[in-house]
Backbone bond lengths (Angstrom), bond angles and torsions (degrees), N, CA, C in turn:
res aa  C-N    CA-C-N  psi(-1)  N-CA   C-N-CA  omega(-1)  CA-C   N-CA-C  phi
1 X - - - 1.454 - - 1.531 109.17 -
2 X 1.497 107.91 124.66 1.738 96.17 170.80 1.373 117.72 -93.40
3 X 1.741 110.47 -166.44 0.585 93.60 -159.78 1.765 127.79 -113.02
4 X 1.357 87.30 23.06 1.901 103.80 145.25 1.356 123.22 -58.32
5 X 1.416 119.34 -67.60 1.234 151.01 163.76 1.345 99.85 -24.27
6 X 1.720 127.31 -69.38 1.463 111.37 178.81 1.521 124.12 -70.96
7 X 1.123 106.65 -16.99 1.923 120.79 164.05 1.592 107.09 -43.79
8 X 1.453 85.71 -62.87 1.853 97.72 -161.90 1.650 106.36 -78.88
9 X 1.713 109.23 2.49 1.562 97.29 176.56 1.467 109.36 -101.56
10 X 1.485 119.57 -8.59 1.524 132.04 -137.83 1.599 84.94 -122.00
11 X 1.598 129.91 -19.51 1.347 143.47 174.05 1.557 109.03 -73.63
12 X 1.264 105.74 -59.44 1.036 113.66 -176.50 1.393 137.95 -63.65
13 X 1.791 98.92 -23.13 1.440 121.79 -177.88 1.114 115.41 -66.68
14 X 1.576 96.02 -42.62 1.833 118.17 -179.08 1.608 119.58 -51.55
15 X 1.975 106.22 -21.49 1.275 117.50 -157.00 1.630 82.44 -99.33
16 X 1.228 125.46 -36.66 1.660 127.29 170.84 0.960 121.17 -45.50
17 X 1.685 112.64 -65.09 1.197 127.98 -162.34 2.371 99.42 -50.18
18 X 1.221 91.29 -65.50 1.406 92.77 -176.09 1.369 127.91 -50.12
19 X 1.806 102.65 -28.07 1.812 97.61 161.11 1.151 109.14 -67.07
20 X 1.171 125.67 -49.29 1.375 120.51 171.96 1.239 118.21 -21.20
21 X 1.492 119.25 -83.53 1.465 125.82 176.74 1.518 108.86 -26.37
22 X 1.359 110.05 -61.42 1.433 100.64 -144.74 1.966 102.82 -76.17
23 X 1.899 95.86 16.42 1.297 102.29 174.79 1.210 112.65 -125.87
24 X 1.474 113.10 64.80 1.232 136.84 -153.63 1.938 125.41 -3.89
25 X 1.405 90.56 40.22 1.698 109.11 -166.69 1.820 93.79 -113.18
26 X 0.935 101.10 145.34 2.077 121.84 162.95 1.229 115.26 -65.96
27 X 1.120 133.73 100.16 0.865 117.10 164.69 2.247 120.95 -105.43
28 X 1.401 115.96 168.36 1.015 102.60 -178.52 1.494 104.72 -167.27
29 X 1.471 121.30 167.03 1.641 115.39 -160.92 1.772 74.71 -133.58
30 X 1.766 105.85 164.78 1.584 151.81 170.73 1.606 100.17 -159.63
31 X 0.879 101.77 124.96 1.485 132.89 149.32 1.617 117.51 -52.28
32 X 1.072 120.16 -37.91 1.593 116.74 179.98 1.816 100.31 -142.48
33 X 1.306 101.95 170.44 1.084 111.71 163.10 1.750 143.97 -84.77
34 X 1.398 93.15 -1.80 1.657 100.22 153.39 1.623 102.94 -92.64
35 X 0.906 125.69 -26.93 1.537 104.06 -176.76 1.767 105.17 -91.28
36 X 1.251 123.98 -15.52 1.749 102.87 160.70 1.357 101.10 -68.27
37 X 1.566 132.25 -24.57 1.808 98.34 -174.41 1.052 116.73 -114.06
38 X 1.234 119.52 27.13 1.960 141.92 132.87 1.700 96.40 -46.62
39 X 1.517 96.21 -62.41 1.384 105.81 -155.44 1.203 128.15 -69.07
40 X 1.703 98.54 -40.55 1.890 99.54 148.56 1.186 120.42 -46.58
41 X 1.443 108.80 -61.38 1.233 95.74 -147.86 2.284 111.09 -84.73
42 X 0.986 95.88 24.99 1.617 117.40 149.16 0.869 125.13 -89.75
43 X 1.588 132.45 -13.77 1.454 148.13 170.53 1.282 104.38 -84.03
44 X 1.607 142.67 -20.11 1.386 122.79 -158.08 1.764 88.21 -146.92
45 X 1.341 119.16 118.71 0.978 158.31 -153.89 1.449 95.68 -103.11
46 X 1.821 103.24 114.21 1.399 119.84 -160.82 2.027 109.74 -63.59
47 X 1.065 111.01 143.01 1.418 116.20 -173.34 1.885 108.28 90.22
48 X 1.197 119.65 3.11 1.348 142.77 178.48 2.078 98.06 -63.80
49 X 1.285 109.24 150.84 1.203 96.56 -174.39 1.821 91.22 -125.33
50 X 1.896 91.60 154.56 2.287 85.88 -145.88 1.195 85.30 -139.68
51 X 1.376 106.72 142.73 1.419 108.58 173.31 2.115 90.95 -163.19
52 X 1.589 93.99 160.11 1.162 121.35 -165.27 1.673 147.22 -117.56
53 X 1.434 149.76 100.96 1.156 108.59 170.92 1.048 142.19 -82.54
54 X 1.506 124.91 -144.17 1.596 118.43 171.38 1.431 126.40 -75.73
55 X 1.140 112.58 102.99 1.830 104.82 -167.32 1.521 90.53 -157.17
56 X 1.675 107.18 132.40 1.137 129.21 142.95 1.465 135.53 -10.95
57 X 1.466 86.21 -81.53 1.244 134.15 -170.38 1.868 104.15 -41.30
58 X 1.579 107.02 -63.61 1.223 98.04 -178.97 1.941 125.24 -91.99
59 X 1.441 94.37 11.50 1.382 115.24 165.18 1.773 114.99 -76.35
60 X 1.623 107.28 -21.14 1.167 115.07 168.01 0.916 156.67 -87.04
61 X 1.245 94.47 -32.21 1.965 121.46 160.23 1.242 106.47 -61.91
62 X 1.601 127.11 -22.02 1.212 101.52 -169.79 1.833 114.35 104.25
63 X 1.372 104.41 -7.97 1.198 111.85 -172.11 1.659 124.20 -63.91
64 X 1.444 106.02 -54.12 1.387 109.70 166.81 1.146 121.50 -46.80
65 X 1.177 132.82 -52.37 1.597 153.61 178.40 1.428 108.96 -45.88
66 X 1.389 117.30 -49.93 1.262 134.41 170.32 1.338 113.32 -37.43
67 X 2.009 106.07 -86.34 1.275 117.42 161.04 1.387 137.15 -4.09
68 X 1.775 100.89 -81.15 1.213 102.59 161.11 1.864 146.27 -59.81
69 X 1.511 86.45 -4.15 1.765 93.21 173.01 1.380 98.66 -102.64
70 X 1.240 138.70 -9.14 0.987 130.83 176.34 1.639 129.60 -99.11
71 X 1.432 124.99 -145.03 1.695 113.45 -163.93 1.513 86.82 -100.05
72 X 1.258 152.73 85.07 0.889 131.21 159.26 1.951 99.36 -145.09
73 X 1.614 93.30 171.98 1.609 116.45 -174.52 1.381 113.80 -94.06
74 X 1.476 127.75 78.61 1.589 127.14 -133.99 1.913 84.78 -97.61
75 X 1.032 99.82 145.62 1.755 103.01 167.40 1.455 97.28 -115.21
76 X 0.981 122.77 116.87 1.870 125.88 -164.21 1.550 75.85 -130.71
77 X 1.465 105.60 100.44 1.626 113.87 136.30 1.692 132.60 -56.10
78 X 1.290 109.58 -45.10 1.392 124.34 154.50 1.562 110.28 -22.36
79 X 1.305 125.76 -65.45 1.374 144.37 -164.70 1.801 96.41 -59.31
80 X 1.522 121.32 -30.13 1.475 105.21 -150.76 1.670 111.15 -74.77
81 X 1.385 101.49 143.07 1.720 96.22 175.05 1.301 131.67 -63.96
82 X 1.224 126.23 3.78 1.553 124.27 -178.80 1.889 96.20 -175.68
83 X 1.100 94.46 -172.01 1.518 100.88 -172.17 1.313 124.84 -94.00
84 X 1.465 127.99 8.12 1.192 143.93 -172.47 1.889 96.30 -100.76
85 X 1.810 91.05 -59.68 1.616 92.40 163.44 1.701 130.19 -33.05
86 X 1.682 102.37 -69.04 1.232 108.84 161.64 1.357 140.84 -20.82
87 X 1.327 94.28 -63.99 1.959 113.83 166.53 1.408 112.17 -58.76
88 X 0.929 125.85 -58.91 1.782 132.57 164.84 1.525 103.33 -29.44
89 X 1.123 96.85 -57.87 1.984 102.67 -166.06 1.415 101.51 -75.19
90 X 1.348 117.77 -23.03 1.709 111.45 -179.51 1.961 92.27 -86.15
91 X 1.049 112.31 -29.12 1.830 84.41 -179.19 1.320 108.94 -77.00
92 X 1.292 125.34 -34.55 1.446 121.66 178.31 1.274 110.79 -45.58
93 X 1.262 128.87 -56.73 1.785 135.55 150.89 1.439 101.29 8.77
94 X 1.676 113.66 -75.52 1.833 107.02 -148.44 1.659 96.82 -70.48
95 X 1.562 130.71 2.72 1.196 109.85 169.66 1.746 118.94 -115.28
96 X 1.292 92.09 27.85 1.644 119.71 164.32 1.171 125.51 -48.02
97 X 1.265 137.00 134.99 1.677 121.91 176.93 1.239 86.78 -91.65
98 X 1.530 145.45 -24.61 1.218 97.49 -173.01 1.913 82.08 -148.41
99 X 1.524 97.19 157.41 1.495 81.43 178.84 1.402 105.46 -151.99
100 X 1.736 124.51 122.96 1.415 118.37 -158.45 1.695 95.33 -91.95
101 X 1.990 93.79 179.89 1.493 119.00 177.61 0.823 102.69 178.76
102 X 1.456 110.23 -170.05 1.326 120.23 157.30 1.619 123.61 -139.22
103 X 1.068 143.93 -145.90 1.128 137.28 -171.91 1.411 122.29 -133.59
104 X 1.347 146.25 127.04 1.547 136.34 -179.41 1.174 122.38 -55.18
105 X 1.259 112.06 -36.11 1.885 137.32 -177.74 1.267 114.04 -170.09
106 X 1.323 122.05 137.97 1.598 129.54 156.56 1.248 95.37 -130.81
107 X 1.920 106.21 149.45 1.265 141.97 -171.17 1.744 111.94 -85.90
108 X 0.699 127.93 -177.09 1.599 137.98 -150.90 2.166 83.18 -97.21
109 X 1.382 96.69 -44.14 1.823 115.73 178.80 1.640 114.25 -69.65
110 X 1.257 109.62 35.29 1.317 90.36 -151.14 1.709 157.52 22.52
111 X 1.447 110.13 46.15 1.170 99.86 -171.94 1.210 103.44 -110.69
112 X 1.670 102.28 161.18 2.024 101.45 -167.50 1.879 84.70 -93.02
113 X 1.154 107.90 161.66 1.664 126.46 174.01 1.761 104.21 -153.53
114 X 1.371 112.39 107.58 1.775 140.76 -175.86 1.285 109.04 -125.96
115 X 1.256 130.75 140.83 1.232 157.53 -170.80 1.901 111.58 -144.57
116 X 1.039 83.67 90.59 1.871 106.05 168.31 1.254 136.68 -63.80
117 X 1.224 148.43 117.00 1.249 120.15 157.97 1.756 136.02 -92.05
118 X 1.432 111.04 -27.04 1.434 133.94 167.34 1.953 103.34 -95.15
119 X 0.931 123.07 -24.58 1.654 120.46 173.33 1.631 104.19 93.19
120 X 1.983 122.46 -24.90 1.731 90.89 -161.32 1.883 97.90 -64.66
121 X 0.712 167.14 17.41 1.558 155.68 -129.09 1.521 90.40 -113.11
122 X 1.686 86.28 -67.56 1.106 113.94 -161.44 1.921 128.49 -61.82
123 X 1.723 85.51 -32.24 1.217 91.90 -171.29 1.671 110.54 -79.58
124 X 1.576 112.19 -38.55 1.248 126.76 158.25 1.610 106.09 -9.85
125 X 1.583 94.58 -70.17 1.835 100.14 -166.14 1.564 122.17 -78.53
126 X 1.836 103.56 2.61 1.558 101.69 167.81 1.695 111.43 -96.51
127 X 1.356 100.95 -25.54 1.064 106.01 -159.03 1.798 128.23 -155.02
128 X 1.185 135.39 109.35 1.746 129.48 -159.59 1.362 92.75 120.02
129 X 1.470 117.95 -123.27 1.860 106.84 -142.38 1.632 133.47 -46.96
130 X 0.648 137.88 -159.12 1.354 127.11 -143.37 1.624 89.09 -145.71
131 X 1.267 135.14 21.67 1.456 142.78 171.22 1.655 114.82 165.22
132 X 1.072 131.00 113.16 1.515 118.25 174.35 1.872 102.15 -130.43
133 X 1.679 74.71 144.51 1.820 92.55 -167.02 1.535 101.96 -113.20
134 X 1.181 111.24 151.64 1.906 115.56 -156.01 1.694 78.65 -151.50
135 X 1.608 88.86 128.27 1.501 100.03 -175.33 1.675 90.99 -127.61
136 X 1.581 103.66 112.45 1.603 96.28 177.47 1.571 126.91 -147.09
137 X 1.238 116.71 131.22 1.409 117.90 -164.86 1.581 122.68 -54.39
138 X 1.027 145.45 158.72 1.185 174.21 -152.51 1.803 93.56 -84.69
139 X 0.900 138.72 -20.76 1.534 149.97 -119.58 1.688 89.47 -137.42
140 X 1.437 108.59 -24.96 1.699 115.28 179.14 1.544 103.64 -101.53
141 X 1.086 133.88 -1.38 1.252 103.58 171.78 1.896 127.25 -103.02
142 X 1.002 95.87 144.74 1.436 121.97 -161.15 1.609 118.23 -100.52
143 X 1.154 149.41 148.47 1.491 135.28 -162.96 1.387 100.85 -81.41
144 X 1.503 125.85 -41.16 1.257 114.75 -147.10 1.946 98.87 -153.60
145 X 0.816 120.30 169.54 1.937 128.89 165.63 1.424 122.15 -48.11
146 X 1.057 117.47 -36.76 1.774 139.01 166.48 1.453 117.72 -60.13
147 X 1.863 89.52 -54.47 1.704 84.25 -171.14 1.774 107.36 -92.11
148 X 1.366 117.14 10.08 1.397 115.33 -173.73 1.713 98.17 -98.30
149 X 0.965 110.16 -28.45 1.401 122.59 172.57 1.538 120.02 -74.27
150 X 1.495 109.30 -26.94 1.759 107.96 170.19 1.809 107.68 -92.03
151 X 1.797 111.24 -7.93 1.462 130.67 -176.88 1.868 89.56 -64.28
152 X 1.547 97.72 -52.10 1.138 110.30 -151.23 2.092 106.35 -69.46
153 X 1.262 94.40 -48.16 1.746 98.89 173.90 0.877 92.56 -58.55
154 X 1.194 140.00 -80.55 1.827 137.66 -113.89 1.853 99.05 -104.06
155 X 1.240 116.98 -21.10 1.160 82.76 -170.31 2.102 99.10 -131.96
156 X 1.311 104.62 -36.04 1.519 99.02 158.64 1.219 111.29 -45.82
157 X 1.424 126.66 -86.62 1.510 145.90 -127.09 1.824 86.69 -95.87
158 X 1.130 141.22 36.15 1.390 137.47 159.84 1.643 98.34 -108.64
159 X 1.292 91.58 -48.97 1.680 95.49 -164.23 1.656 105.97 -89.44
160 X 1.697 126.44 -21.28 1.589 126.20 157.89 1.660 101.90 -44.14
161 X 1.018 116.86 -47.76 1.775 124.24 -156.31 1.371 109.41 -68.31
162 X 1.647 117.99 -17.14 1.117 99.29 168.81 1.781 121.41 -111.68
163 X 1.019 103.27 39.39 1.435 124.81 -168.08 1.537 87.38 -100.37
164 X 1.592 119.82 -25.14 1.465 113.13 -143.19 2.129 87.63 -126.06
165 X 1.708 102.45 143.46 1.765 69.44 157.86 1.617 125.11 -84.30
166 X 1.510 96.93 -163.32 1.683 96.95 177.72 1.709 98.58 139.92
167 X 1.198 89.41 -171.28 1.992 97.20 -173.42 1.738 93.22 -161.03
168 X 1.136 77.80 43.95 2.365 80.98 160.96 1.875 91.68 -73.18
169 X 1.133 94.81 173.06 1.450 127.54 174.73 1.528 110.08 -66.62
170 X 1.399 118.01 -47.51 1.685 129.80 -173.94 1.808 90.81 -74.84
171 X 0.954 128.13 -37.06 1.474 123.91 -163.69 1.457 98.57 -73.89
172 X 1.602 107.52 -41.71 1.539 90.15 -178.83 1.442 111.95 -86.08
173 X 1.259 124.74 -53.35 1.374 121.61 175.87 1.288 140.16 -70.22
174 X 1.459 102.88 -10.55 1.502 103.19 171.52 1.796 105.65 105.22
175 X 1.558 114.41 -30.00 1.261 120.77 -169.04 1.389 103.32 -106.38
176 X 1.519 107.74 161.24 1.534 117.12 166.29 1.659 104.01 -95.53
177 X 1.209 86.97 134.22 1.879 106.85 -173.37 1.974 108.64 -107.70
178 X 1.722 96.82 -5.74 1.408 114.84 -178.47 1.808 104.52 56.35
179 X 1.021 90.22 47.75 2.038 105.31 -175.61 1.664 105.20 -67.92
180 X 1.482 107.13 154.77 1.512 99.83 158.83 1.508 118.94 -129.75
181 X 1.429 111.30 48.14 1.533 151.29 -163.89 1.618 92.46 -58.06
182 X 1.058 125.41 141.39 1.669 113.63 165.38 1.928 95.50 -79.67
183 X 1.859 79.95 158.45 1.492 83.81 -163.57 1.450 115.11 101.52
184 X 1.782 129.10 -44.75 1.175 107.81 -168.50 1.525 115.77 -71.16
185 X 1.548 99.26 155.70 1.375 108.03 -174.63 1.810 116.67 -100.39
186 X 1.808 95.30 23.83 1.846 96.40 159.36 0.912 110.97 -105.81
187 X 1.538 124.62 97.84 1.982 104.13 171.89 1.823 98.14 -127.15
188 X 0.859 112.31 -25.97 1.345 108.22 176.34 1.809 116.99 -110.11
189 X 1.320 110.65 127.61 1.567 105.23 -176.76 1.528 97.13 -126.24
190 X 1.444 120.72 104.41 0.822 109.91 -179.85 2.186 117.31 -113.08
191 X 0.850 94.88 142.90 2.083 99.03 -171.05 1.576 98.99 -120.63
192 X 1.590 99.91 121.35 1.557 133.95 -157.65 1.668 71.11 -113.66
193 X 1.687 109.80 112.47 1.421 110.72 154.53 1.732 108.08 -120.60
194 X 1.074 118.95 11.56 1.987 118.07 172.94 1.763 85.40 170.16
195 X 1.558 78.75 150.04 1.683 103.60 167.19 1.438 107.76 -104.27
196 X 1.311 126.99 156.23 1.468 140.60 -139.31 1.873 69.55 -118.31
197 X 1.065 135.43 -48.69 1.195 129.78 -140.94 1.928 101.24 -99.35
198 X 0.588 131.33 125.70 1.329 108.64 150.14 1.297 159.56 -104.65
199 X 1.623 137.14 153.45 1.364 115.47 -151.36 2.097 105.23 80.41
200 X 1.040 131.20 -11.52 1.190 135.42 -176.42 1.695 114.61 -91.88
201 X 1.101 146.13 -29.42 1.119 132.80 146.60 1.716 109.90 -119.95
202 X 1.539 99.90 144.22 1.325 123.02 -165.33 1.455 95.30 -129.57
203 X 1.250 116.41 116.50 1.419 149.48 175.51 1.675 101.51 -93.05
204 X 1.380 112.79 92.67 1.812 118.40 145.67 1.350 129.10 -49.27
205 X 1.318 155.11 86.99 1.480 141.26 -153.75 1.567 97.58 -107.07
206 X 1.579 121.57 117.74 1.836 112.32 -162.07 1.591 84.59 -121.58
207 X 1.030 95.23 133.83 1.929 108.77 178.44 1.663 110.34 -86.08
208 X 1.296 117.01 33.01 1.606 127.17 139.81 1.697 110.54 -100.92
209 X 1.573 90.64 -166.37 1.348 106.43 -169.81 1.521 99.36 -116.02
210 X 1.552 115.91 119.21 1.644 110.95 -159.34 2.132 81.28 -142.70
211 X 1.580 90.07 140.78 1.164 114.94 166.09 1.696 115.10 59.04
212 X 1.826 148.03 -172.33 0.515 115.03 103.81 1.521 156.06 145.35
């Protein structure tokens, strides 16, 4: 990345960060991805109990890895032996002090825009832990609600789908056909325009391209 490119990402963040605020959310900028998980992990206060959804993003920084070598009470769904396990470890989540992700798209206005297919991700970030931190690249933001939402079909949720099995339409072709195939992984779309709480979700903004 040169060094226009980090100008115009570190500009723009600044224009985030403040929608953010005035949407009673944290916002904050890193330049790379070792310094957002400095920066997390200054946000979550060792002996803190952590848990996670499905995201890239903080699989990249290095974050999980961290966690778990470090002093903390990790709820690693990842770890569970079957899928009953799994689910167990995702409800323990909403009584999380802190619980990471990341985001499908955010708008120039700060607003978060996620698309679910099982819901814990999602629901996590409306509702249960007691702080959730969203670590998300430069590469997600979108001008407006419309276009974070066509970010979110066409170009997240083609390439999520094959992370997962199944035989949707996007898995084979690459495109969203907006199917309601069993298996697909759009069923919940949910749009975060202010937190009721404040100080409760903290938005990382990293001027690479993470997750997505």
């Amino acid at each position: 990345m040169d060094s226009f490119e980090k100008n115009r990402n570190r500009l723009a963040a600044e224009k985030v960060m403040a929608a953010l605020k005035r949407r009673h959310m944290n916002g904050y900028y890193a330049e790379t991805a070792e310094e957002a998980l400095h920066l997390a992990l200054s946000l979550i206060p060792e002996g803190s109990t952590v848990g996670w959804g499905g995201s890239m993003s903080i699989e990249e920084i290095g974050l999980k890895a961290a966690l778990k070598a470090g002093h903390y009470r990790v709820i690693d769904r990842d770890a569970a032996a079957n899928a009953e396990e799994r689910k167990a470890l995702e409800r323990q989540c909403f009584s999380a002090d802190f619980y990471l992700m990341s985001t499908n798209a955010i708008t120039e206005d700060g607003i978060l825009v996620n698309l679910d297919g099982r819901g814990p991700r999602v629901a996590a970030l409306c509702y249960g832990p007691d702080h959730v931190i969203l670590i998300v690249g430069m590469n997600k933001l979108t001008t407006d609600v419309e276009a974070a939402v066509s970010r979110v079909r066409h170009t997240a949720a083609p390439i999520n789908a094959l992370r997962f099995p199944g035989n949707t339409p996007c898995r084979q072709g690459g495109l969203c056909r907006n199917c309601l195939q069993e298996g697909c992984i759009c069923s919940d779309l949910v749009i975060t325009r202010n937190s009721m709480f404040p100080d409760r979700i903290h938005v990382i903004l990293v001027g690479e391209n993470l997750g997505y």
